[in-house]
Structure formats: C-alpha cells, structure tokens
CHARMM-style PDB file with segment names, atoms N, HN, CA, C and O in Angstrom:
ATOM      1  N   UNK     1       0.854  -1.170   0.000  1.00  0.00      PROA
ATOM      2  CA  UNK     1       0.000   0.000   0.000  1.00  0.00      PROA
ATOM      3  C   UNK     1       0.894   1.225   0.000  1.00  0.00      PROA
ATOM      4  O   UNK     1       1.985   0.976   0.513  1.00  0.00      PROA
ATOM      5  N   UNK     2       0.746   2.586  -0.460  1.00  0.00      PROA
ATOM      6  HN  UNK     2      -0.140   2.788  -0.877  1.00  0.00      PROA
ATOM      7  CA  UNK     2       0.734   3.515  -0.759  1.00  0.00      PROA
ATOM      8  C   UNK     2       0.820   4.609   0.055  1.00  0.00      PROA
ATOM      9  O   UNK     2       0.541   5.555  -0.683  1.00  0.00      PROA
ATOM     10  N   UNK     3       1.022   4.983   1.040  1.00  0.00      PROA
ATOM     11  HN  UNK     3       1.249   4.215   1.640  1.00  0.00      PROA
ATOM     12  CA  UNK     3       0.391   5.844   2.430  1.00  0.00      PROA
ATOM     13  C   UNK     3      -0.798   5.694   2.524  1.00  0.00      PROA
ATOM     14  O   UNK     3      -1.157   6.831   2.831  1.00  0.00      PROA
ATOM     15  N   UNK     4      -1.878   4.956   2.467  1.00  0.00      PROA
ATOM     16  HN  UNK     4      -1.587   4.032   2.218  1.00  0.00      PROA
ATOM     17  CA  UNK     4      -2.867   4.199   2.186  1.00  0.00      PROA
ATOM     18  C   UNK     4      -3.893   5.228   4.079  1.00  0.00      PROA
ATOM     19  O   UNK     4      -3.363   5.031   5.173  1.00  0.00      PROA
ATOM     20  N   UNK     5      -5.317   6.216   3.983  1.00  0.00      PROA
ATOM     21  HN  UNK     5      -5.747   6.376   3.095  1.00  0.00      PROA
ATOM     22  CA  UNK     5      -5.975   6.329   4.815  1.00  0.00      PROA
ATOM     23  C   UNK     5      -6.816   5.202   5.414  1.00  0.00      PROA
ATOM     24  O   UNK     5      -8.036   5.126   5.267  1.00  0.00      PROA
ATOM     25  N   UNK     6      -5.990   4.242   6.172  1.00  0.00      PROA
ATOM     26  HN  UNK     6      -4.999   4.304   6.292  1.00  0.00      PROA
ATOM     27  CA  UNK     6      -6.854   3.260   6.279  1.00  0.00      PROA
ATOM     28  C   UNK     6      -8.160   2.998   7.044  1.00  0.00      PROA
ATOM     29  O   UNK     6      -8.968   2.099   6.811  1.00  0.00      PROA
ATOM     30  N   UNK     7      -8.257   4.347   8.411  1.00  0.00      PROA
ATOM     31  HN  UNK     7      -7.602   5.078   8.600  1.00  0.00      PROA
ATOM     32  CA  UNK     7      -9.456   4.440   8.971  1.00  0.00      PROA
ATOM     33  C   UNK     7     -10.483   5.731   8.274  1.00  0.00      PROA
ATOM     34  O   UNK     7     -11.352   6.344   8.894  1.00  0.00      PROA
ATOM     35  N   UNK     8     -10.020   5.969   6.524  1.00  0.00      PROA
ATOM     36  HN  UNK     8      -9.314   5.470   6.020  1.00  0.00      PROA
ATOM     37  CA  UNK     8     -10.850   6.646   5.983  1.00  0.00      PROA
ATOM     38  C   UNK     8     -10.166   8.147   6.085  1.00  0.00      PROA
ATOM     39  O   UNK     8      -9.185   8.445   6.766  1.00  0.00      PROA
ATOM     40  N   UNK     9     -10.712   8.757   5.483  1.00  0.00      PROA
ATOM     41  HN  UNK     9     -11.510   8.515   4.930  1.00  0.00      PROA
ATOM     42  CA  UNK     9      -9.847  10.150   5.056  1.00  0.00      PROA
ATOM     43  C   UNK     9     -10.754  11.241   5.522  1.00  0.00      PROA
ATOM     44  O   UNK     9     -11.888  11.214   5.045  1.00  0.00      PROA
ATOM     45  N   UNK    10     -10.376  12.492   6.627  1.00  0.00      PROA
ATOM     46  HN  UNK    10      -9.454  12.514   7.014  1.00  0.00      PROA
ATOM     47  CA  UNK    10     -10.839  13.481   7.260  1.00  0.00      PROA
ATOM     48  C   UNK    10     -11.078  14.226   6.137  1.00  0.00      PROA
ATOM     49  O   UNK    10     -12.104  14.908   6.142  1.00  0.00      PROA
ATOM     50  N   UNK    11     -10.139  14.262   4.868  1.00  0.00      PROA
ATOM     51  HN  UNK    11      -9.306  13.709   4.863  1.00  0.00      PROA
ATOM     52  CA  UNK    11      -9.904  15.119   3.739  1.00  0.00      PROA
ATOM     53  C   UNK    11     -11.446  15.220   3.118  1.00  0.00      PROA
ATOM     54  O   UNK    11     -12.121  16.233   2.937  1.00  0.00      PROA
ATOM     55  N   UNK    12     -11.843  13.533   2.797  1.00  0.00      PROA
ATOM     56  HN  UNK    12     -11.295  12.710   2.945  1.00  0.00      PROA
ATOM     57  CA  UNK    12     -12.603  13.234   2.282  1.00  0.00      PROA
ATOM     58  C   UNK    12     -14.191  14.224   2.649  1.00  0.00      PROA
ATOM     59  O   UNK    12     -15.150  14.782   2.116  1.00  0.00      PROA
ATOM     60  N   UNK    13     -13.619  13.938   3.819  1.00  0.00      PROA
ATOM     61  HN  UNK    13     -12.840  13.485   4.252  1.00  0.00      PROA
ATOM     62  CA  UNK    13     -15.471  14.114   4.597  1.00  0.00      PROA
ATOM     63  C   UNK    13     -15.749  15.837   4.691  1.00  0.00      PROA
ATOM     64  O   UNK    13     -16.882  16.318   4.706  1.00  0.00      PROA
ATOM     65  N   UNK    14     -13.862  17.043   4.782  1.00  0.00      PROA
ATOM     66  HN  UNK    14     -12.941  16.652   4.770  1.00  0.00      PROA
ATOM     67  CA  UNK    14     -14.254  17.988   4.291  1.00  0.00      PROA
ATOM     68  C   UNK    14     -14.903  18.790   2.935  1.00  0.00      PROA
ATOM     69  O   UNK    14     -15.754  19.658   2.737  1.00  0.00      PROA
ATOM     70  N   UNK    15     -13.960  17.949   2.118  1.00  0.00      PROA
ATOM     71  HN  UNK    15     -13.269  17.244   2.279  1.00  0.00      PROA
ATOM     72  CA  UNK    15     -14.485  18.048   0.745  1.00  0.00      PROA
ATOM     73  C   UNK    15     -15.978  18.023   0.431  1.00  0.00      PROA
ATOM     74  O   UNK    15     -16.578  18.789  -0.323  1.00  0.00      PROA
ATOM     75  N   UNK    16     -16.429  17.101   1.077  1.00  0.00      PROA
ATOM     76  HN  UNK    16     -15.942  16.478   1.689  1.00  0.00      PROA
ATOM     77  CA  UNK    16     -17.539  16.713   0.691  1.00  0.00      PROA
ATOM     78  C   UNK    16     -18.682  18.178   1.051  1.00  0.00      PROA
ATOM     79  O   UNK    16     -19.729  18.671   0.631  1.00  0.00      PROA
ATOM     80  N   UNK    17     -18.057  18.312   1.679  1.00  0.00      PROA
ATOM     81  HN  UNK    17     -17.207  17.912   2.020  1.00  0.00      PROA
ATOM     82  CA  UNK    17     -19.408  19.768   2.303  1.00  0.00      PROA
ATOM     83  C   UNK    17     -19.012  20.768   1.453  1.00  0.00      PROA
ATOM     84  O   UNK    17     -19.823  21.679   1.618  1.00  0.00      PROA
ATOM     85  N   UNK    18     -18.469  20.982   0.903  1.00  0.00      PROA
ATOM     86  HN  UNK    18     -17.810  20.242   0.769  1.00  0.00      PROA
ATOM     87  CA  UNK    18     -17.813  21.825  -0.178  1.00  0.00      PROA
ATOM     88  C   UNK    18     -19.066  22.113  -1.209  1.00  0.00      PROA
ATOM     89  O   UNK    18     -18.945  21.471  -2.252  1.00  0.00      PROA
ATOM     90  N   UNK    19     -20.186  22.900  -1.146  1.00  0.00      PROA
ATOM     91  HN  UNK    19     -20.284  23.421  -0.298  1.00  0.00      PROA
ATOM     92  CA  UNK    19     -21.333  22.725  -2.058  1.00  0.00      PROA
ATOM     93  C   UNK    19     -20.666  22.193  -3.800  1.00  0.00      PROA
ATOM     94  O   UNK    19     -20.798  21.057  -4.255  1.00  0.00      PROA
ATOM     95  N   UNK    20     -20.097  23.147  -4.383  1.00  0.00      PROA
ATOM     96  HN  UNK    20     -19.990  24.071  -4.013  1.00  0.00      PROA
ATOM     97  CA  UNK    20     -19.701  22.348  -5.397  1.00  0.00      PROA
ATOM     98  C   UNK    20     -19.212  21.305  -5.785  1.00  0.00      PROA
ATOM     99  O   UNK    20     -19.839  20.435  -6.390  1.00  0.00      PROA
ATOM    100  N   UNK    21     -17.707  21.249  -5.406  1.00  0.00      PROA
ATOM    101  HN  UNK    21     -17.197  21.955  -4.915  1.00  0.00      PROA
ATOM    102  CA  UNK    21     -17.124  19.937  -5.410  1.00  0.00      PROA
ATOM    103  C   UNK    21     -17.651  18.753  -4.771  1.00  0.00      PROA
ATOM    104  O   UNK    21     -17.462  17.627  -5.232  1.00  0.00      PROA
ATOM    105  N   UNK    22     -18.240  18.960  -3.830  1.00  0.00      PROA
ATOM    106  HN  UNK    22     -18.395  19.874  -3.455  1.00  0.00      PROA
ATOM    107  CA  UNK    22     -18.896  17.874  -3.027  1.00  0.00      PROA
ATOM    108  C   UNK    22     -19.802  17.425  -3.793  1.00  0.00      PROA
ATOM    109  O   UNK    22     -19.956  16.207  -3.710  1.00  0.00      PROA
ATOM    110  N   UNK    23     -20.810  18.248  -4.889  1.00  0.00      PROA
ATOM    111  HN  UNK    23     -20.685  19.238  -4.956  1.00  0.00      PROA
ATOM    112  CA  UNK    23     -21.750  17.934  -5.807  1.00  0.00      PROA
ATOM    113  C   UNK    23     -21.112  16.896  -6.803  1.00  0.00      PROA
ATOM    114  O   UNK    23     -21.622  15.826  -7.135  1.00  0.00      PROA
ATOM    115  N   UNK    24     -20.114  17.318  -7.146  1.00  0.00      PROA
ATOM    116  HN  UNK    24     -19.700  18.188  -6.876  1.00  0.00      PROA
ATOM    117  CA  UNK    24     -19.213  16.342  -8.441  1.00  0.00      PROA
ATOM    118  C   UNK    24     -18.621  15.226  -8.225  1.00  0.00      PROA
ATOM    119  O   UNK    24     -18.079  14.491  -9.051  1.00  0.00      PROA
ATOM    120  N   UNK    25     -18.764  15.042  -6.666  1.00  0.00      PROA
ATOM    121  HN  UNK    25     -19.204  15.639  -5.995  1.00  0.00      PROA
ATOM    122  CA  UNK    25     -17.571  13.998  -6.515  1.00  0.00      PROA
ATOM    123  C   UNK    25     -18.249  13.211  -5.156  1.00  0.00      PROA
ATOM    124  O   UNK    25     -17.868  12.153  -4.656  1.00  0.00      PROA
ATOM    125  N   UNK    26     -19.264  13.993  -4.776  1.00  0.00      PROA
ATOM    126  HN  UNK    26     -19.573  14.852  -5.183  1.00  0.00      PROA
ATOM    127  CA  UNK    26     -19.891  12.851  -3.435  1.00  0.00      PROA
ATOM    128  C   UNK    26     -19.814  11.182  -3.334  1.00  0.00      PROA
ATOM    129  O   UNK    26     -19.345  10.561  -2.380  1.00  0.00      PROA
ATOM    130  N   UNK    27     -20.373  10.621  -4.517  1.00  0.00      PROA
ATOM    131  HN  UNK    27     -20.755  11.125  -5.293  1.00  0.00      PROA
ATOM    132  CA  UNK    27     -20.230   9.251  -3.698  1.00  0.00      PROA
ATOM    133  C   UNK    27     -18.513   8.753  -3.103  1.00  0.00      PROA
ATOM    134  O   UNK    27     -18.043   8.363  -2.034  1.00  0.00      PROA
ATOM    135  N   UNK    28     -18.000   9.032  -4.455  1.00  0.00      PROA
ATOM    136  HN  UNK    28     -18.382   9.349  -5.323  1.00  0.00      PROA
ATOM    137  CA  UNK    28     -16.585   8.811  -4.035  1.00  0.00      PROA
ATOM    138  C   UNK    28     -16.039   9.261  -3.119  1.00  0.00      PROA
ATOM    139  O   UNK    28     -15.130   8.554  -2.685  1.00  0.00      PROA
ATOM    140  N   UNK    29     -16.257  10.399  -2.498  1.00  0.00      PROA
ATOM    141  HN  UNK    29     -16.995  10.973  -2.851  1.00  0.00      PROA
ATOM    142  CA  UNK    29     -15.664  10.604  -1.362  1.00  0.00      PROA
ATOM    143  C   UNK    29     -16.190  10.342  -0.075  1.00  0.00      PROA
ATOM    144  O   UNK    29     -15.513  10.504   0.940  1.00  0.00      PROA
ATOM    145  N   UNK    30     -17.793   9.801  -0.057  1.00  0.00      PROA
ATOM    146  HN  UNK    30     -18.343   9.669  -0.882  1.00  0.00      PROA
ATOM    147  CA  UNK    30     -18.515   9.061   0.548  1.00  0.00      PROA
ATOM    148  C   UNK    30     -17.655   7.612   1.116  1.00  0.00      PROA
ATOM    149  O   UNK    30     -17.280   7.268   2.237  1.00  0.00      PROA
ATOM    150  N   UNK    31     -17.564   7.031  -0.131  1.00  0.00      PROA
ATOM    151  HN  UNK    31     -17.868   7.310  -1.041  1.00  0.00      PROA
ATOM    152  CA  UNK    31     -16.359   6.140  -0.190  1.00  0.00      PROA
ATOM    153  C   UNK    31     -15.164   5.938   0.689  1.00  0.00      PROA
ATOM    154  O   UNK    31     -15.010   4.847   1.238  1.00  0.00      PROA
ATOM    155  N   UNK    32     -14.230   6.999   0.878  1.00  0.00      PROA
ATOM    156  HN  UNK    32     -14.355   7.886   0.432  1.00  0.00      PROA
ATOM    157  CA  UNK    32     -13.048   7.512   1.200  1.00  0.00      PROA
ATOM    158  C   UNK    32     -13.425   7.945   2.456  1.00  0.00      PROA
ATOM    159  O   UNK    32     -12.528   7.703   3.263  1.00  0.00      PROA
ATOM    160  N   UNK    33     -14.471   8.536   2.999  1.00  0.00      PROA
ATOM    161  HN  UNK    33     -15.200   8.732   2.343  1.00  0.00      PROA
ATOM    162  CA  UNK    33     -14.594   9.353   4.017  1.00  0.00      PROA
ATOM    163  C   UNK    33     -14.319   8.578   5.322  1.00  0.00      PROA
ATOM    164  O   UNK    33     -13.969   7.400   5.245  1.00  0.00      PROA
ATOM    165  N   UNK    34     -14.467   9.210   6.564  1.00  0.00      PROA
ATOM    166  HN  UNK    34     -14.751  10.167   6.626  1.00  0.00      PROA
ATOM    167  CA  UNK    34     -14.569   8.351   7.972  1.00  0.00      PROA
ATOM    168  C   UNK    34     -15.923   7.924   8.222  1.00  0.00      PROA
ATOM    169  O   UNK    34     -16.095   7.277   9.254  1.00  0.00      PROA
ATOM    170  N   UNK    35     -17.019   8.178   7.412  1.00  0.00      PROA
ATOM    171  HN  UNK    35     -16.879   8.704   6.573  1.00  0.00      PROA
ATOM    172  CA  UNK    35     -18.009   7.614   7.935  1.00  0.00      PROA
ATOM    173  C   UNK    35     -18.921   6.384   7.995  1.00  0.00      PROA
ATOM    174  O   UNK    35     -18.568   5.631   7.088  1.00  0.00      PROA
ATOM    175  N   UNK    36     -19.758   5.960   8.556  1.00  0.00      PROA
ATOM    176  HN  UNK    36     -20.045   6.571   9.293  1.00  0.00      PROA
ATOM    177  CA  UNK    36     -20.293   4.333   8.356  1.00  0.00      PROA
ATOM    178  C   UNK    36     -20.359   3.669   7.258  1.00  0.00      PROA
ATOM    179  O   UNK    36     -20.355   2.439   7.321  1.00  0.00      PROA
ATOM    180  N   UNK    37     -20.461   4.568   5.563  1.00  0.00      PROA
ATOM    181  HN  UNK    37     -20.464   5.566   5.513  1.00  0.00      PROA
ATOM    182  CA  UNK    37     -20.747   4.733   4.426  1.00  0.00      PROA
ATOM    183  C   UNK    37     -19.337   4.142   3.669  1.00  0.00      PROA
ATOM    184  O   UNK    37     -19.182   3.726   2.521  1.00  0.00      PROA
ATOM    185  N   UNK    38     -18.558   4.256   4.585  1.00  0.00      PROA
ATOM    186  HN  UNK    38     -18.684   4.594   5.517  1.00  0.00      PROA
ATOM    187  CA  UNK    38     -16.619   4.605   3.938  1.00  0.00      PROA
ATOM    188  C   UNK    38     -16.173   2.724   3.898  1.00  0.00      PROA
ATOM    189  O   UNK    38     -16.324   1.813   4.712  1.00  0.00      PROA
ATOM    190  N   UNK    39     -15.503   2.821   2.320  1.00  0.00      PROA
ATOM    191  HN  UNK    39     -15.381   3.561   1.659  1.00  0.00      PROA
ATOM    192  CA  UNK    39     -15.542   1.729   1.931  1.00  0.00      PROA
ATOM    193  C   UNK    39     -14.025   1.110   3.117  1.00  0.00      PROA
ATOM    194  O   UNK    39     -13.854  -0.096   2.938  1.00  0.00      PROA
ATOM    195  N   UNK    40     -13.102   1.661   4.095  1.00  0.00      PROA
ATOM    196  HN  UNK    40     -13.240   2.641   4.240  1.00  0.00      PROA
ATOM    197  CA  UNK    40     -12.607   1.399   4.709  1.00  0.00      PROA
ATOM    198  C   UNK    40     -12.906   0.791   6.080  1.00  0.00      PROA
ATOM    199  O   UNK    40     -12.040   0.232   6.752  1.00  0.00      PROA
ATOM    200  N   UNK    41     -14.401   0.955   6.524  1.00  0.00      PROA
ATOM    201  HN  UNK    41     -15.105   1.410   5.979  1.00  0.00      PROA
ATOM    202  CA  UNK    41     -15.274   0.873   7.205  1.00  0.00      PROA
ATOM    203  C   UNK    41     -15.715  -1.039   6.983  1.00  0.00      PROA
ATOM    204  O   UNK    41     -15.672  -1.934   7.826  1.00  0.00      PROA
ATOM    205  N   UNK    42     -16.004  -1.079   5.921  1.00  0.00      PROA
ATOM    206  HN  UNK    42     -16.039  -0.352   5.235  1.00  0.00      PROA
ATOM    207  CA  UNK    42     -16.715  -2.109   5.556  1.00  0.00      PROA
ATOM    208  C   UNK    42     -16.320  -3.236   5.277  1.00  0.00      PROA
ATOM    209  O   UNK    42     -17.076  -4.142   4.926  1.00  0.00      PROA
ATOM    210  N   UNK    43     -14.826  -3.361   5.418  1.00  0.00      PROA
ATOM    211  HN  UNK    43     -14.212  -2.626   5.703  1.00  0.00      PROA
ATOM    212  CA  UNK    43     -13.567  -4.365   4.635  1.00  0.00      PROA
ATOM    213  C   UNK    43     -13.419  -5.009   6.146  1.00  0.00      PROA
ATOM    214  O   UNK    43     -13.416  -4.456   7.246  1.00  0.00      PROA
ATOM    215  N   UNK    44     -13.281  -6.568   5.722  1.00  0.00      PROA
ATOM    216  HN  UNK    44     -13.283  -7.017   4.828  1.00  0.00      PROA
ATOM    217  CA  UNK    44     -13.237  -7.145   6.596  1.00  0.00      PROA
ATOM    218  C   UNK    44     -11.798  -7.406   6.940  1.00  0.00      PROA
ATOM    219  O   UNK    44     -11.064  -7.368   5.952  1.00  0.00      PROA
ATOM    220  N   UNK    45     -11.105  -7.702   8.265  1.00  0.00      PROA
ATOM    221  HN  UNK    45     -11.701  -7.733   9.068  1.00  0.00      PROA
ATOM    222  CA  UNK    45      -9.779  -7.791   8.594  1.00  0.00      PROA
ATOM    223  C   UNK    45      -8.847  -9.281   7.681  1.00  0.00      PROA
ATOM    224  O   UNK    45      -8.865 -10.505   7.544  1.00  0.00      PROA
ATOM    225  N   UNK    46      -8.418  -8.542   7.437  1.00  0.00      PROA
ATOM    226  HN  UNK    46      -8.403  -7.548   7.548  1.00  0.00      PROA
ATOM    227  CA  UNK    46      -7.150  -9.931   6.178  1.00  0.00      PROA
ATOM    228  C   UNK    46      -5.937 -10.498   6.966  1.00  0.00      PROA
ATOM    229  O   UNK    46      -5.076  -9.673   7.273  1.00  0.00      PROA
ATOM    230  N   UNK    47      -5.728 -11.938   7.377  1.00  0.00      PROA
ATOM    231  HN  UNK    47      -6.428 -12.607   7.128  1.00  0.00      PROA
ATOM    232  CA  UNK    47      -4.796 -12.383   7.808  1.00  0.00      PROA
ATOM    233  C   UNK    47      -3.910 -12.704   6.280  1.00  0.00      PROA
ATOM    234  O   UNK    47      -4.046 -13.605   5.452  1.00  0.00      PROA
ATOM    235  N   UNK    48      -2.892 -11.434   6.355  1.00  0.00      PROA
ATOM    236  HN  UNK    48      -2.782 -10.702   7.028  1.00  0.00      PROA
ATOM    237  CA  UNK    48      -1.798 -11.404   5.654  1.00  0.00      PROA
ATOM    238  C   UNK    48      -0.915 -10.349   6.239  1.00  0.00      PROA
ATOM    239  O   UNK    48      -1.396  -9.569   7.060  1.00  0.00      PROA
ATOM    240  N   UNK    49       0.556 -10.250   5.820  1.00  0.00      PROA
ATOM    241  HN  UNK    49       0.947 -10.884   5.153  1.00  0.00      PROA
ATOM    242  CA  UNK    49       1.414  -9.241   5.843  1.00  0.00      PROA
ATOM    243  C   UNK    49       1.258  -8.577   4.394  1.00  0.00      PROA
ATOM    244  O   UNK    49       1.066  -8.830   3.205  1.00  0.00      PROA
ATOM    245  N   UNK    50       1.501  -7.431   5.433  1.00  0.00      PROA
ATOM    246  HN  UNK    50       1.657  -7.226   6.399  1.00  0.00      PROA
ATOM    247  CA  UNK    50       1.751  -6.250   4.304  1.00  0.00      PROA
ATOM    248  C   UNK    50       2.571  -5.098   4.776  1.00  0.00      PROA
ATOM    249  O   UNK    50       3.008  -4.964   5.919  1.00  0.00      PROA
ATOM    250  N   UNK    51       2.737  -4.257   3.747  1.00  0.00      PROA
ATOM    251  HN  UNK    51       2.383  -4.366   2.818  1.00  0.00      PROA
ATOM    252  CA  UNK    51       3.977  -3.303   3.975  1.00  0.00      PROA
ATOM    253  C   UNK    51       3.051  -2.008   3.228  1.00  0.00      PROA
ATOM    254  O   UNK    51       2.216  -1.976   2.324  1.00  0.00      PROA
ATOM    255  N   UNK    52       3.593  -1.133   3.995  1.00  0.00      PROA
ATOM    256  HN  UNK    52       4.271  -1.159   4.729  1.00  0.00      PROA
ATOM    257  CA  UNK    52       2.790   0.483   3.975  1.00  0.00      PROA
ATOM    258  C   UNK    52       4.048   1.288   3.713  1.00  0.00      PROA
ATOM    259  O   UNK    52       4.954   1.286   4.546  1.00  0.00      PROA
ATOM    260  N   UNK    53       4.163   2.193   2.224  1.00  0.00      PROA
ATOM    261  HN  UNK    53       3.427   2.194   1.547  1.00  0.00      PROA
ATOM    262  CA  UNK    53       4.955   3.060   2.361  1.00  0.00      PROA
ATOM    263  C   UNK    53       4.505   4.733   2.676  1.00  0.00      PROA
ATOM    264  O   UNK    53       3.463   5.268   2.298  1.00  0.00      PROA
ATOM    265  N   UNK    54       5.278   5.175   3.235  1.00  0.00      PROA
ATOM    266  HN  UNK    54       6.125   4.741   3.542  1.00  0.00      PROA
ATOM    267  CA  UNK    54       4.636   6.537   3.665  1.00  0.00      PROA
ATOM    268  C   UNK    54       6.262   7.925   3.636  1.00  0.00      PROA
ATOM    269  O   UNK    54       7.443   7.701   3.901  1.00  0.00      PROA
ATOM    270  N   UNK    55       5.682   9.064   3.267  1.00  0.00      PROA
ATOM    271  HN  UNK    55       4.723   9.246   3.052  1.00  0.00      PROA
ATOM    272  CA  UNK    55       6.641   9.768   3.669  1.00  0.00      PROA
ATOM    273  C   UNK    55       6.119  11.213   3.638  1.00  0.00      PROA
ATOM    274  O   UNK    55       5.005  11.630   3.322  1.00  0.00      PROA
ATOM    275  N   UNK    56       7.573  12.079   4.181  1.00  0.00      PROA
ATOM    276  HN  UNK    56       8.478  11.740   4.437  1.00  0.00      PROA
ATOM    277  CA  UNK    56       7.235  13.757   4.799  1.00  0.00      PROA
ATOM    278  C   UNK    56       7.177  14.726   3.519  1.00  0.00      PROA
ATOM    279  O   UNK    56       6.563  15.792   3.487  1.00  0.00      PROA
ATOM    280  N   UNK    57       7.757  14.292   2.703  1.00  0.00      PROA
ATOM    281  HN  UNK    57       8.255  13.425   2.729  1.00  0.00      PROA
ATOM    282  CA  UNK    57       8.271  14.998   1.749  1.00  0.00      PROA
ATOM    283  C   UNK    57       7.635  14.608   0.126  1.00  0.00      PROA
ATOM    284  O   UNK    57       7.737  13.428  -0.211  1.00  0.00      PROA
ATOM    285  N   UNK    58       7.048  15.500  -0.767  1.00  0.00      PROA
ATOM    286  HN  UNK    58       6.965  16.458  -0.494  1.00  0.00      PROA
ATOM    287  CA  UNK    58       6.781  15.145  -1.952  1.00  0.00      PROA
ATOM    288  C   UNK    58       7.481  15.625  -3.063  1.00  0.00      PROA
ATOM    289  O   UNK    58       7.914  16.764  -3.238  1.00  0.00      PROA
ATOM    290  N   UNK    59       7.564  14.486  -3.923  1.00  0.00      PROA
ATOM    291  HN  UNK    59       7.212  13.560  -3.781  1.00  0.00      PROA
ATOM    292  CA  UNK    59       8.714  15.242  -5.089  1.00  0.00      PROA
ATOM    293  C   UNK    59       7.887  15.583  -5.817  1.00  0.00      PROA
ATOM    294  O   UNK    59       8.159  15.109  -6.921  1.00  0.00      PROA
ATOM    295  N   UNK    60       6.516  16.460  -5.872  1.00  0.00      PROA
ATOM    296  HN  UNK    60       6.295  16.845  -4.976  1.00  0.00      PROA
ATOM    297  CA  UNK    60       5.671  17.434  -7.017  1.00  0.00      PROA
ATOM    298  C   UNK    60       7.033  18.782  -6.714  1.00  0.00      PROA
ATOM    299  O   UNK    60       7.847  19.135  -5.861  1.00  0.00      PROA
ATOM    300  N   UNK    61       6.695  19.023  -7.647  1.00  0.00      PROA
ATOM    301  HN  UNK    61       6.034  18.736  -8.340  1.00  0.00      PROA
ATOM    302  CA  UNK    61       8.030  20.697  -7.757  1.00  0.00      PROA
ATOM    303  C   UNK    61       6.750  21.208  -7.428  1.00  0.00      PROA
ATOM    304  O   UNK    61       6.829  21.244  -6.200  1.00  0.00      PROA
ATOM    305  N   UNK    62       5.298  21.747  -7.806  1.00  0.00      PROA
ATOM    306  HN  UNK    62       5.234  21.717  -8.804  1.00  0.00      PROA
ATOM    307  CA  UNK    62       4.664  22.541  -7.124  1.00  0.00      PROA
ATOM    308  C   UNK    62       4.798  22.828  -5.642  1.00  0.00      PROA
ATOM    309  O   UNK    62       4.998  23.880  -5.036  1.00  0.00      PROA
ATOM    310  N   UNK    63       4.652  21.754  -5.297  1.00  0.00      PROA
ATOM    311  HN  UNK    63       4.489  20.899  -5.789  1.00  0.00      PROA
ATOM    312  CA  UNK    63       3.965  21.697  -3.762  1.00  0.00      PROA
ATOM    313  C   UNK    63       5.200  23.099  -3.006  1.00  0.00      PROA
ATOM    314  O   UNK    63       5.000  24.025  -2.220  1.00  0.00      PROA
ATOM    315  N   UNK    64       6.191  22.705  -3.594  1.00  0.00      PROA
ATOM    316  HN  UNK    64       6.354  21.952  -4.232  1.00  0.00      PROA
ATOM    317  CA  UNK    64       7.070  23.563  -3.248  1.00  0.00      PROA
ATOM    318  C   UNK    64       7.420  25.240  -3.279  1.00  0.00      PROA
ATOM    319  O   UNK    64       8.413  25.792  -2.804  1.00  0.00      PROA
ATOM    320  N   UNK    65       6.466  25.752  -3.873  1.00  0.00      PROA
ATOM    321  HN  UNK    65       5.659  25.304  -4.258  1.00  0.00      PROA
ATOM    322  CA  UNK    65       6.717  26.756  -4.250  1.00  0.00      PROA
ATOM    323  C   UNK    65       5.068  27.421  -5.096  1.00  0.00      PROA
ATOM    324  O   UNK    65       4.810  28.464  -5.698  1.00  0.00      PROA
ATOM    325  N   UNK    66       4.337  26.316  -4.769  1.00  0.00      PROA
ATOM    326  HN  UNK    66       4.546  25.469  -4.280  1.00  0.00      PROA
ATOM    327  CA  UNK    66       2.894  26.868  -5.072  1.00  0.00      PROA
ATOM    328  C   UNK    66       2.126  27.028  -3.967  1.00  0.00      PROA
ATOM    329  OT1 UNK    66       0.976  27.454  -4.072  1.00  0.00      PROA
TER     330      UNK     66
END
C-alpha cells in the first residue's frame, strides 16, 4: 500500500461539504470518508502481511513553491 488512509480520510469528509465539489464527486468521497458509508469501514480484517509506504516529503516541484 501507498500511504494508504486506512481508517478513511478526514480530507474526504471535508471536501464533501464543499457545495460544489462535493456535488461532483460525493459518492466517491462518501467512499473515502470516515463515515459508516466509507468503503474502509466495511472491509473485513485480512490475515496477511503487508507493507505500507509513507513519507514527509513530496517530489511534485509545485507543492514547493505553489
């Protein structure tokens, strides 16, 4: 996994109130969100290993200077 939100994304659930964007993009972030609805919610626990990468820093050149 990816830096993977695994108890669902706070991001998600602001977005969503966002009258517009929230209009264009609700279920999916329904999906994503922290709430009962959130497809992270609903996944049942997997006896396997796995590995999570995560980090502080992004190599977009925007982020840097936008």
């Amino acid at each position: 996994m990816l830096g993977p939100p695994n108890q669902g994304s706070e991001v998600s659930d602001l977005v969503g109130r966002w009258p517009v964007l929230g209009w264009l993009v609700r279920p999916s972030l329904a999906e994503l969100g922290t709430g009962p609805d959130a497809m992270a919610r609903q996944q049942a626990p997997i006896d396997a290993e796995i590995g999570i990468i995560a980090a502080t820093r992004s190599i977009d050149p925007c982020s840097a200077i936008c």
